[in-house]
C-alpha positions as CSV (number, residue, x, y, z in Angstrom):
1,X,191.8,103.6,95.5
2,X,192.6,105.1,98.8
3,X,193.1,101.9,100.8
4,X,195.2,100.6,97.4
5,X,197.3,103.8,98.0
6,X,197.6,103.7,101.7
7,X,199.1,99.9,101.0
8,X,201.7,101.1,98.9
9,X,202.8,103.9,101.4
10,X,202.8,101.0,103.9
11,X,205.2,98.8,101.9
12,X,207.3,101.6,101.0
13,X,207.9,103.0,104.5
14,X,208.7,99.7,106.2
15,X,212.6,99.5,105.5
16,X,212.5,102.9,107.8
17,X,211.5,100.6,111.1
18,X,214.1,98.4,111.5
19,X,216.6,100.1,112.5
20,X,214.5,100.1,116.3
21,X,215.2,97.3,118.9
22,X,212.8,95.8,121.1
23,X,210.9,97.5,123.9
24,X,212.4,96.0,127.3
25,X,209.3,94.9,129.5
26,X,209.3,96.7,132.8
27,X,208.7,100.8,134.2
28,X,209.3,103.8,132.8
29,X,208.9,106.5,134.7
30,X,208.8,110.6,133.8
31,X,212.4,112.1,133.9
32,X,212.3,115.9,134.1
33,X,216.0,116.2,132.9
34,X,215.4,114.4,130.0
35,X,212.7,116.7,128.6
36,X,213.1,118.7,125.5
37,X,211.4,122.0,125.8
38,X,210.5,123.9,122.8
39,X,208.7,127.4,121.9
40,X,205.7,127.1,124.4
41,X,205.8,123.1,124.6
42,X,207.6,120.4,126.2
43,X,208.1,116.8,125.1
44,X,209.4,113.7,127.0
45,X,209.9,110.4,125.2
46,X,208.6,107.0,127.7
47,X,209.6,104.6,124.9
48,X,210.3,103.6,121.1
49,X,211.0,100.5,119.9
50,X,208.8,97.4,118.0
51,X,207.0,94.8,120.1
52,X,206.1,91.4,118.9
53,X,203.3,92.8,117.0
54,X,204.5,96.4,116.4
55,X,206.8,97.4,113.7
56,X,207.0,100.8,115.8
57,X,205.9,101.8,118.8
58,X,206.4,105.2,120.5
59,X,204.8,107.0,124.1
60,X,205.4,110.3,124.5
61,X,204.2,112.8,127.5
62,X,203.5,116.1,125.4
63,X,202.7,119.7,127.1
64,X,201.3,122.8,125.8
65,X,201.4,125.5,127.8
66,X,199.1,128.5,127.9
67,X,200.5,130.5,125.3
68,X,200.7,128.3,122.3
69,X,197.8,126.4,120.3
70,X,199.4,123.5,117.8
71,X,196.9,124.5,114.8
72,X,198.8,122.6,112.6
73,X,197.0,119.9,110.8
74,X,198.1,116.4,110.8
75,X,197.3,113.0,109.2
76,X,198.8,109.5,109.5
77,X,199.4,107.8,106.7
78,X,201.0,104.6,107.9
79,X,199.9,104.0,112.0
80,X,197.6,105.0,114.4
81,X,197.8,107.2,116.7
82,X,196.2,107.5,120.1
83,X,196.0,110.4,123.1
84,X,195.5,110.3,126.4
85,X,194.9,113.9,128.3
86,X,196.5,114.0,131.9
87,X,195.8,117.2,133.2
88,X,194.1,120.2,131.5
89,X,191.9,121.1,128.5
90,X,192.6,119.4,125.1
91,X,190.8,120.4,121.7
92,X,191.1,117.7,119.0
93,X,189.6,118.8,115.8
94,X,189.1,115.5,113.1
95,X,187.7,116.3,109.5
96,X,186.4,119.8,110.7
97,X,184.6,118.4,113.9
98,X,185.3,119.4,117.0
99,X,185.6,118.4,120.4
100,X,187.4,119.4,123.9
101,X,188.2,116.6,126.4
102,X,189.4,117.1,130.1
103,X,191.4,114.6,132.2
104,X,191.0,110.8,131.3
105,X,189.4,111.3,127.6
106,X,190.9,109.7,125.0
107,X,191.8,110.0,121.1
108,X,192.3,107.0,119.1
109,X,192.8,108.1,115.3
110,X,193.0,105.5,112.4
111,X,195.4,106.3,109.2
112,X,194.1,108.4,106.7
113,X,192.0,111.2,109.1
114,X,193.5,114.7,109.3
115,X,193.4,116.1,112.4
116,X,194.3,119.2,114.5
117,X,195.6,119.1,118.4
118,X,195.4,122.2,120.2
119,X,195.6,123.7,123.8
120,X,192.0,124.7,124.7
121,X,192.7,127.0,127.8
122,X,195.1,129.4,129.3
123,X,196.7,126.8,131.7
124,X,199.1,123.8,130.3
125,X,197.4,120.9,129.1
126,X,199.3,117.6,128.9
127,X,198.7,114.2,127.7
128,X,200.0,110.9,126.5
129,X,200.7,110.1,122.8
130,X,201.3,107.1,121.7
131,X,202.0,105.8,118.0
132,X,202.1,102.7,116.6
133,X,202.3,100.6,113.5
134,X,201.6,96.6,112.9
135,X,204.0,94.2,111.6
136,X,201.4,93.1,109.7
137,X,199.4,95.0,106.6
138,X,197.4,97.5,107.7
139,X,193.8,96.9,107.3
140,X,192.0,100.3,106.8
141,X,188.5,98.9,105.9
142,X,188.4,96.6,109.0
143,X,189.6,100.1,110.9
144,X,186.5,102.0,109.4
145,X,184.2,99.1,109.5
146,X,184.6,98.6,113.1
147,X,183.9,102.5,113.8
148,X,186.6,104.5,112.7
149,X,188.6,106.9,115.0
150,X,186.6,107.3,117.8
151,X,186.9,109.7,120.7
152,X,185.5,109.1,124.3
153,X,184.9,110.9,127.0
154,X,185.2,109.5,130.5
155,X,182.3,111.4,132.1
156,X,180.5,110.0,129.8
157,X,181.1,106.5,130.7
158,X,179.7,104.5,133.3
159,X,181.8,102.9,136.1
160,X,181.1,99.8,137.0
161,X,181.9,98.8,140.8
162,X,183.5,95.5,141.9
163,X,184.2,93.9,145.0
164,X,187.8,95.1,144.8
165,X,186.7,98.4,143.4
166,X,185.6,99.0,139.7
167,X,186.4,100.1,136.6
168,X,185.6,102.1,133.9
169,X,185.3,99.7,130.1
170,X,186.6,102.1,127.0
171,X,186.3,100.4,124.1
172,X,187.5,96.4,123.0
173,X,187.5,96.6,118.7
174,X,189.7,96.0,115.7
175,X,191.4,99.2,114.3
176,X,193.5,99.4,111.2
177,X,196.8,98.5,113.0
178,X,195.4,95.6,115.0
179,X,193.7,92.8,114.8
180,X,192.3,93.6,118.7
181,X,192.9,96.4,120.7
182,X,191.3,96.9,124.5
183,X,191.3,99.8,126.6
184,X,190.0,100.2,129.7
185,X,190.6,102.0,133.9
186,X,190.5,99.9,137.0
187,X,190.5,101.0,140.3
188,X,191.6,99.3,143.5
189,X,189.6,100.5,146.7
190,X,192.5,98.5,149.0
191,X,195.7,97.0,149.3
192,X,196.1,93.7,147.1
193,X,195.9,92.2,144.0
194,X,193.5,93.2,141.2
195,X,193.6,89.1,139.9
196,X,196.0,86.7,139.8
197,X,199.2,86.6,137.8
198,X,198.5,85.7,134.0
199,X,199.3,86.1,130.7
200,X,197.9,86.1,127.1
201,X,198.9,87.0,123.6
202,X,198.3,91.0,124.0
203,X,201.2,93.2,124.5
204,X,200.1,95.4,127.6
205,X,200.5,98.7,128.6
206,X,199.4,99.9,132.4
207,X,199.1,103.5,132.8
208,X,199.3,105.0,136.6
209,X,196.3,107.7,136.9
210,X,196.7,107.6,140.5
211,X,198.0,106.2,144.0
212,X,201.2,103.3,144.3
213,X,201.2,100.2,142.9
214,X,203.7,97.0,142.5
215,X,203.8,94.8,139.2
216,X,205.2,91.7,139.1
217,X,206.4,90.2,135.2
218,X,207.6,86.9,135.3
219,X,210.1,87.0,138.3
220,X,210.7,90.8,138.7
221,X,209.2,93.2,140.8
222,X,208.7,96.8,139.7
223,X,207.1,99.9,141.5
224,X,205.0,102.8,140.1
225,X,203.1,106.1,140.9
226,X,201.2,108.3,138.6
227,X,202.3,109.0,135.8
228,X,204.6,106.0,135.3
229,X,203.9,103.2,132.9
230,X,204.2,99.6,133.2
231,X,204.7,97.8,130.1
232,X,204.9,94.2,129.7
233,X,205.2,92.0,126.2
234,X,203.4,89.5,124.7
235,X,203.1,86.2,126.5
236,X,204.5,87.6,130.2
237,X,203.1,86.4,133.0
238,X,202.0,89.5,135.4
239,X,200.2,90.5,137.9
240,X,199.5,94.3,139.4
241,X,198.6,94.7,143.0
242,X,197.8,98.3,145.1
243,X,200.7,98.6,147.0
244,X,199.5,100.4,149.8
245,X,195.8,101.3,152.1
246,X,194.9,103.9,149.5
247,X,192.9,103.9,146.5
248,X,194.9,103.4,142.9
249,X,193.8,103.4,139.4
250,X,195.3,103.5,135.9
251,X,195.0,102.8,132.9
252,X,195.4,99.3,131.1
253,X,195.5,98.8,127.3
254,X,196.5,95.9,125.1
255,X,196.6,94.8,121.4
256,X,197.8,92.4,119.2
């Protein structure tokens, strides 16, 4: 009964999508005059849009500074919903368990879960938040089956060196939103290339954690730092290099 409800909900909601245009492939970059501050918080809004698998797609960069706790409980009922904490202490509390991640853990919560996000110190915590919803049904028993929400750690990972550096593997599963969905940090020791220019069916999302880097998507060049994003559609042929004699890493994630 609950995945027959969460169907209808689905349906229902979809006429409320169209109205947002396609995500341009390319960097987007933090903007300081562009963030709304409210009562103890401040949000600043990367992208929104639909992709060629998402009906809605949305990054944010959210703050919560010392004197405020966001104890208000959530729940998705049509998309996903995943976090990403930059800097600072973050306390995520899903179905009464409770956790507090530092720098580089994640979030990834399927429809259906209530959750609570809260600052777990008295310094700002920030982090990324990203929500999204398929084009496609969404498949909550494929989401559970393949593990649920999940929440990871990155000191709890291992990192796994390579000739160019190494990288950190996050997870590679089907949620409820999508049919794959990969996550994972690399990092570049030296200046050059981390492969050659490619492409696939995953739209792709490249997170700066740290250090300069140059991304090439079909025949444009773009530049980033930390805490920009790289974002590059379905079917684009790219390629990310470290732009420079110091170590980079980031973030990459991708879905269909």
């Amino acid at each position: 009964m609950r995945v027959i409800i969460f169907s209808v909900l689905y349906f229902i909601t979809i006429s409320s999508y169209a109205q947002y245009l396609p995500v341009r492939s390319g960097v987007y970059s933090y903007e300081e005059n562009k963030a709304k501050k409210d009562e103890g918080s401040e949000t600043f809004s990367f992208l929104k849009g639909k992709s060629t698998h998402l009906e809605f797609l949305d990054i944010q960069l959210r703050t919560l500074f010392d004197d405020v706790n966001l104890g208000q409980e959530n729940v998705n009922l049509d998309m996903e919903e995943l976090f990403i904490v930059r800097s600072g202490s973050l306390k995520i509390t899903i179905e009464n368990e409770s956790i507090i991640l530092q720098p580089e853990g994640i979030i990834l919560i399927i429809p259906g879960q209530k959750f609570v996000i809260e600052n777990a110190s008295n310094t700002p915590v920030s982090y990324i938040d990203m929500k999204y919803r398929s084009k496609k049904q969404m498949n909550l028993e494929r989401g559970i089956a393949a593990g649920g929400s999940i929440i990871l750690k990155k000191e709890d990972l291992i990192f796994k060196p390579s000739a160019r550096g190494g990288g950190i593997a996050f997870f590679d599963r089907q949620t409820a939103m999508c049919e794959r969905f990969e996550m994972h940090i690399t990092k570049l020791n030296t200046k050059g290339p981390s492969h050659l220019p490619h492409q696939h069916v995953e739209t792709e999302v490249i997170l700066m954690i740290s250090g300069h880097s140059e991304m090439v998507i079909e025949d444009e060049k773009y530049e980033a730092t930390a805490g920009d994003f790289y974002y590059i559609e379905s079917q684009l042929r790219h390629g990310i290099s470290n732009s420079t004699d110091e170590p980079c890493s980031y973030f990459a994630f991708k879905w269909n």
